[in-house]
N, C-alpha and C positions, 0 to 999 in steps of 0.2 A: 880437399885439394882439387883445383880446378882444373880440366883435363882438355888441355890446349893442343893443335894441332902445329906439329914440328917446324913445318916450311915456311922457309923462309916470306914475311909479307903476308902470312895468313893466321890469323888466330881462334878459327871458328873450335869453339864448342859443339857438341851434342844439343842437336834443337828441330825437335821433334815437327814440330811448326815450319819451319823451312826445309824439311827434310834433310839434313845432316845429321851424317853419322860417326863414330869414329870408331879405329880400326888400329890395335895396336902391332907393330910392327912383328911379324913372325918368324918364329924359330930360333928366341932367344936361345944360346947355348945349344942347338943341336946341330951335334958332329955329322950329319949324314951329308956326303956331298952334295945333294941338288938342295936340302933344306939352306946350306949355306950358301947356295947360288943364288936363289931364291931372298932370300935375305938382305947379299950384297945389292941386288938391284935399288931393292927398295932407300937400303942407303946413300947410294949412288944417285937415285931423285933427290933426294934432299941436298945431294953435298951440292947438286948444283950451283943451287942458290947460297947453299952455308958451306960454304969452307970451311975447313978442319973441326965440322962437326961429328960428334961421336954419340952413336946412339946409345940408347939403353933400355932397360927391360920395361920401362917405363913410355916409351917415345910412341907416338900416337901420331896418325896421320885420316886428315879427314876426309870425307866421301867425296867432295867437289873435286879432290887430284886423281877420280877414277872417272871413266865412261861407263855410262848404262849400264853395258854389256858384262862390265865385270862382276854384276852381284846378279844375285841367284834370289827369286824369293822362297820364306818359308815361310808357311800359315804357323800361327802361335793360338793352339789351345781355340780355334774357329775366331779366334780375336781379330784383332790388327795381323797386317803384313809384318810381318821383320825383315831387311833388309841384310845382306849377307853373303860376301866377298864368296865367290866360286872356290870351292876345293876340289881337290884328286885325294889319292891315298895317300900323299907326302904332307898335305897341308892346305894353303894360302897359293892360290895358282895367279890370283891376278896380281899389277905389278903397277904401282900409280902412275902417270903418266898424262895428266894434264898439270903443268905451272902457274894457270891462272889462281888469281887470292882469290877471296870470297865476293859472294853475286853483292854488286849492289846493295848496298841498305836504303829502304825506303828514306824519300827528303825528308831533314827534320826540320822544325821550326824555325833555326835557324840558316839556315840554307834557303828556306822564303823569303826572310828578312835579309840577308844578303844578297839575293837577287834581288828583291826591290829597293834597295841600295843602289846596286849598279845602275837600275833602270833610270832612277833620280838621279845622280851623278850626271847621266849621260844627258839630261836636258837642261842641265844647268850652264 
């Protein structure tokens, strides 16, 4: 199963090469009030853009809807960096907070051919 990110206008995957990450939405089912305060935010970004959307234990949100700031590194085993949303003792402390979809996709092939399209057109 392909593990797409929730918001609305954005569908980025896990992609190690562009550096995204994704992050599944926290504190399913836990009764403690700041876990569920916590939680509501995060839905709350999303309904923005999706109306009468309803999460679930499943819903995933990817790295581009945070800042910098909100992930913490951890060394893994002297390997690679791992990437990894700041916690306290409750959980998941950061809260997403940019809209923007995903960066730019390099031009493809066809996007040359359509611009040198235009360019012809326009001297005809």
């Amino acid at each position: 199963m392909v593990q797409k990110c929730v918001v609305f206008g954005c569908s980025n995957t896990k992609d190690e090469k562009r550096g995204i990450s994704i992050h599944q939405i926290p504190f399913f089912e836990d009764q403690r009030p700041e876990a569920k305060k916590r939680r509501r935010k995060w839905i709350v970004f999303v309904n923005v853009t999706r109306k009468n959307w309803t999460a679930s234990k499943h819903s995933l949100i990817c790295s581009v809807h945070f800042t910098p700031e909100d992930f913490s590194r951890l060394s893994y085993d002297g390997q690679e960096y791992q990437r990894r949303l700041k916690r306290d003792e409750i959980g998941v402390v950061s809260i997403p907070n940019v809209h923007s979809v995903k960066p730019p996709e390099e031009e493809t092939n066809r996007d040359v051919r359509m611009k040198r399209r235009e360019v012809c057109l326009t001297f005809m």
